[in-house]
C-alpha positions as CSV (number, residue, x, y, z in Angstrom):
1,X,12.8,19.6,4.9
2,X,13.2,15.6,5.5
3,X,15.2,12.9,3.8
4,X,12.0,10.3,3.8
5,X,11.8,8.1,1.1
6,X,7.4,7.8,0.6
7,X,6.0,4.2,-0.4
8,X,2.5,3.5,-2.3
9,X,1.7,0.2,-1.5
10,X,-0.6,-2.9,-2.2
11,X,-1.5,-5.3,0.2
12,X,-3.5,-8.3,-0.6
13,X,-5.8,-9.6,2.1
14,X,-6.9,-12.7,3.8
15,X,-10.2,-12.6,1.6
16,X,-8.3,-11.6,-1.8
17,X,-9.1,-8.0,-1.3
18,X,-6.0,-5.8,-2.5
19,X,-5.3,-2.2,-0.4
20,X,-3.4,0.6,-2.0
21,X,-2.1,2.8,1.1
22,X,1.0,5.3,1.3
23,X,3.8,5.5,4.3
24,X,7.0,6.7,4.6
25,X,8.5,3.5,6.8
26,X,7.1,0.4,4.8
27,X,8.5,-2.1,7.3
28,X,7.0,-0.3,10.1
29,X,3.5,-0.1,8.1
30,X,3.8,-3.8,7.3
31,X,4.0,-4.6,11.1
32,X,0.9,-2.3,11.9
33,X,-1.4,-4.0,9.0
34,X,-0.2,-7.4,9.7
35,X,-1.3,-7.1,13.3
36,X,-4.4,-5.2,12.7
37,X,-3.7,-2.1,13.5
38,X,-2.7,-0.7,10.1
39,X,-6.2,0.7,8.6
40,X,-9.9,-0.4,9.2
41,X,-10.0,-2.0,6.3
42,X,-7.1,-4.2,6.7
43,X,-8.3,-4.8,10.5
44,X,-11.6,-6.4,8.7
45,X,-10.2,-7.8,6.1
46,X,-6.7,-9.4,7.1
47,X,-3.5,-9.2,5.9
48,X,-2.0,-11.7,3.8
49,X,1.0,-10.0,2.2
50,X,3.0,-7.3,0.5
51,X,2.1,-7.5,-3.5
52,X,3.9,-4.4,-4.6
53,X,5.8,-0.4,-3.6
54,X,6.7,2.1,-5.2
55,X,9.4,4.3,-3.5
56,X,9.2,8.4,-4.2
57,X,10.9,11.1,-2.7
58,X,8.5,13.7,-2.5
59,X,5.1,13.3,-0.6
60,X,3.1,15.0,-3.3
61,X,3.6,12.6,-6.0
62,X,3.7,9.3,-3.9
63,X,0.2,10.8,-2.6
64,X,-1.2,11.1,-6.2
65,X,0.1,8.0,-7.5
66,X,-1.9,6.2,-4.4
67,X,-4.7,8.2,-5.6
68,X,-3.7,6.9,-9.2
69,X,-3.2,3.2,-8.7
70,X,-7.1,3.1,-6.1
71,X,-8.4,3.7,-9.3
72,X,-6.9,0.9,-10.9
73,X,-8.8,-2.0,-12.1
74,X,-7.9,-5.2,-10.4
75,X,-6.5,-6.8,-13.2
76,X,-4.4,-3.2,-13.9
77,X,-3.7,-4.1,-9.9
78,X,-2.1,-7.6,-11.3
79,X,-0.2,-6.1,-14.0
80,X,2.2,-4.2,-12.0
81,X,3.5,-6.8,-10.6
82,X,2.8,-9.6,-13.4
């Protein structure tokens, strides 16, 4: 078993578009969607900065929050970090 810490995360993007994605090295992940390389979407859509984490230790439930929060209105979006 691993020590990793798991991240969900929301990026907002050049165009206003928010992200939700999960990793278990948010600097690392910060690097890749900030020089495009991070997810198709963030490649198209740019990347503008960091809005909000979440830190877990288990996989499982950082996977099903990510699920959780894509769902999420984008004013619900706003709130968590509001």
């Amino acid at each position: 078993m691993n020590n990793w810490r798991w991240y969900v995360y929301i990026i907002e993007c050049q165009d206003g578009l928010y992200y939700t994605g999960m990793t278990y090295d948010l600097d690392k992940r910060m690097e890749q969607h900030y020089s495009g390389h991070g997810s198709a979407f963030t490649h198209i859509h740019g990347f503008k900065e960091l809005k909000y984490y979440e830190e877990f230790d288990d996989i499982f439930q950082a996977r099903e929050r990510e699920h959780q929060i894509k769902d999420y209105s984008r004013k619900k979006k706003e709130a968590l970090w509001n």
